[in-house]
N, C-alpha and C positions, 0 to 999 in steps of 0.2 A: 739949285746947286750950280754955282760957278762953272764953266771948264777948270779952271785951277783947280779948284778943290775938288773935283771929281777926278781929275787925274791924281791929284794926292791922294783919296782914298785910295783908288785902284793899285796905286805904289804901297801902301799900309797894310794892303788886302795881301798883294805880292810877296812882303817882304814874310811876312806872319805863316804864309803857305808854304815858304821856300825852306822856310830854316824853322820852323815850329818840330818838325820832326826828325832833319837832322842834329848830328850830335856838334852843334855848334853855337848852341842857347840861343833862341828868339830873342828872350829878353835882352842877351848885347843888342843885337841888332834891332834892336825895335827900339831902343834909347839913341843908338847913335846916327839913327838914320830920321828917327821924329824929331829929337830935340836939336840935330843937326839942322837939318832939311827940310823936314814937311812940316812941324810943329803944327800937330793935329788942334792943339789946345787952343792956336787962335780964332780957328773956324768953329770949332764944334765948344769949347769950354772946357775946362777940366775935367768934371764929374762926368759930362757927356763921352769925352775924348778916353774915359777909362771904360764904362760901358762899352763904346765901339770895340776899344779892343779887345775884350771878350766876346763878342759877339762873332768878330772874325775868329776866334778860334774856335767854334763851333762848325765855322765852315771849313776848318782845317780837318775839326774830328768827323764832319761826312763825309770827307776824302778817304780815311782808313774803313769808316764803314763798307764803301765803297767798294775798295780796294780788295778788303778780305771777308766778301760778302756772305761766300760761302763757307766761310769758317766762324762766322758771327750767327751762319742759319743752322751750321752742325753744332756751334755750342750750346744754341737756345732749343731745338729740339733732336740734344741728342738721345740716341740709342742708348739706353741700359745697358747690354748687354755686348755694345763695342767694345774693346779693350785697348790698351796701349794709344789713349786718344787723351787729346788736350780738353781739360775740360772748366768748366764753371770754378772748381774746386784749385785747381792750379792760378788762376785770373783771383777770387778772394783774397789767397795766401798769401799773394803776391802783392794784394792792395792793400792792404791791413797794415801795415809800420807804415806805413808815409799816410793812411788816413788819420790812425790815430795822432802823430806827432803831428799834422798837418793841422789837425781839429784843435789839439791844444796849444800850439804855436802861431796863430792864422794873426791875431794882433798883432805878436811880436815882429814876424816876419813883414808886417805890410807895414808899420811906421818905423822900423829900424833898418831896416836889411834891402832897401828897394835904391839903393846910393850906385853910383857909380862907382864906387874906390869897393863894396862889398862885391859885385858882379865884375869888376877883373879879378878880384880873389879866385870868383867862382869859376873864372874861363881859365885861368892860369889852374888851379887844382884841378881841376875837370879836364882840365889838356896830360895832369902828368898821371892821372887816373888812366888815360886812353892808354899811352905810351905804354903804361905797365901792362897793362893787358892782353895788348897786343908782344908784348918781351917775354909775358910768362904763360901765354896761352896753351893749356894740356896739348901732349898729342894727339891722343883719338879724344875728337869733336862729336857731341850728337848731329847731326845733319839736319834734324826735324825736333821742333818743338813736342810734338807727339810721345817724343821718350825721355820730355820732363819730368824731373819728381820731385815729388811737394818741398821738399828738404831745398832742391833745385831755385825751384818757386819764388820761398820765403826769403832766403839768399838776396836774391835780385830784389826783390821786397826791398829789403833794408838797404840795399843800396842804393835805391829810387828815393828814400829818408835825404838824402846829398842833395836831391835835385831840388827839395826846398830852399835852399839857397839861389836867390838871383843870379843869373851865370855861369851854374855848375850845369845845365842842362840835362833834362829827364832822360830823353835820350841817351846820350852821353854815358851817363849814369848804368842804366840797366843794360844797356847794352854792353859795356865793360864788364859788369857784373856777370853777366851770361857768359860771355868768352871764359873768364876766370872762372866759374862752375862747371865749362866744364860743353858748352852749346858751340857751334859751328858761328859765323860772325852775322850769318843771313838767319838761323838759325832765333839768333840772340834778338834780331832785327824783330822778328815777325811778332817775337812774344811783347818786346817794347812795346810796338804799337796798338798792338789787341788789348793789352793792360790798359794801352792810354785812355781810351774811349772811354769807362765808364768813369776814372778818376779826375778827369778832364770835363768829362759832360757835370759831375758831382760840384765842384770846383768852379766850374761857370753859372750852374744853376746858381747857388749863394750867392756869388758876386752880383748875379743881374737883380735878384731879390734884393739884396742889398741899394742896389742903385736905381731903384723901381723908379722914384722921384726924376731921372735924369729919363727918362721918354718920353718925347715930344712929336709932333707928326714931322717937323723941321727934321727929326732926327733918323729919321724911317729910310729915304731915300741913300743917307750913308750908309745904314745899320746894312742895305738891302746890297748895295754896290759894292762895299767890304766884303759881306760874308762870300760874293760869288766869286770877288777876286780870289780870297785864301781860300775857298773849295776849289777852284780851276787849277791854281799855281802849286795846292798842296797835294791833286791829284799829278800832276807830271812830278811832283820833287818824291814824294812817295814811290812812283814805280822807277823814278831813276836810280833813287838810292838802293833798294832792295835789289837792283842789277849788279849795282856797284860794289857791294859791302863786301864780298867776299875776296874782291879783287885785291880792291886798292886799301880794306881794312880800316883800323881806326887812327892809326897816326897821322896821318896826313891832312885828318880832320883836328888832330890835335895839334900841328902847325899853324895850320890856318887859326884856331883858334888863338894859338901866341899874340903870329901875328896882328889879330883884330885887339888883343890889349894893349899892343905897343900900339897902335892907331887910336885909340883911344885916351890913351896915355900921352900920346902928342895932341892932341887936339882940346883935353880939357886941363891940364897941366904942364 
């Protein structure tokens, strides 16, 4: 491996950690910064250059592992007999609409909907989704994910269904969703993430089965330098945002997101 391209992964690795979990779609930024910038497809190939980026988001999803260790250790062996606690059963309900639609739209969405003119749709809608949410936000917020209820859950579910669209961002998505049923903004955050893990680990599983044929030993040394960059970059962008969310909330995330489509919008048009 090059210096050049070691640096370009570790920038791929970066950019994938930094914004995989905020609500500002990876996916913008991973198109306008690779096919801008780094264009991973000339070193690595196509087929390879889409394997790595899954691979890095695995190291994005050991960052939330991480992060909320001990509430991934209270979910997997919880007590029976706790009550008013988050539980396994909250995390399904909440997975179940974007698995299903996910499972029977996985074609459509990967040769139709992966363009740049559909992912500023998704940053523009997903910016005026935030907007609302933050305009119509209940006044008493739950504080803790703790006194979710399954109604609560399924809710955010279905609007995690959006984040199938390139651009609209998962994040984004449920976390809006949570404000509007009714969760605090930090609240909304923690349940985002805790969902991510398993629909995300589900989601990368396939894809790398899928691209079994693109592993090579050539390809080991990026696969290995990516994943550490987006677990490093995604463990600081994780604990700064969970500081942040409550402050500065979700519009400002959806400004920025504008903005990233009028950049966008200048640059390939």
């Amino acid at each position: 491996m090059e210096l050049i391209e070691f640096l370009k992964v570790v920038l791929l690795g970066m950019f994938e950690g930094l914004t995989e979990f905020a609500p500002i779609s990876s996916t913008g930024h991973m198109i306008l910064v690779d096919e801008m910038w780094l264009h991973s497809d000339d070193f690595l190939g196509r087929q390879a250059a889409n394997t790595f980026k899954i691979v890095i988001q695995l190291g994005s999803i050991l960052a939330v592992v991480v992060v909320f260790h001990e509430r991934f250790r209270d979910l997997l062996l919880r007590n029976p007999g706790k009550q008013e606690r988050l539980s396994m059963n909250h995390i399904l309900i909440g997975l179940l609409p974007a698995t299903l639609i996910g499972f029977l739209l996985e074609d459509y969405i990967d040769n139709y909907l992966f363009t740049i003119q559909t992912v500023m749709v998704g940053l523009v809608i997903g910016a005026l989704l935030m907007i609302v949410a933050d305009l119509r936000k209940p006044k008493d917020s739950l504080r803790t994910i703790d006194q979710l209820t399954y109604r609560q859950a399924f809710t955010i579910g279905l609007f995690q269904c959006l984040s199938l669209w390139p651009g609209f961002s998962r994040s984004g998505a449920t976390i809006s969703a949570g404000v509007l049923v009714g969760l605090s903004h930090r609240a909304a955050a923690d349940f985002t993430f805790i969902m991510a893990v398993p629909i995300m680990i589900g989601a990368s599983t396939l894809s790398l089965i899928k691209n079994m044929t693109s592993f090579t030993t050539d390809l080991f040394p990026f696969l290995t330098v990516g994943f550490f960059s987006a677990f490093i970059f995604a463990l600081l962008s994780i604990q700064f945002f969970l500081h942040l969310i409550n402050r500065v909330r979700l519009i400002p995330f959806a400004v920025y997101r504008l903005l990233l489509t009028l950049v966008i919008y200048l640059v390939y048009f």
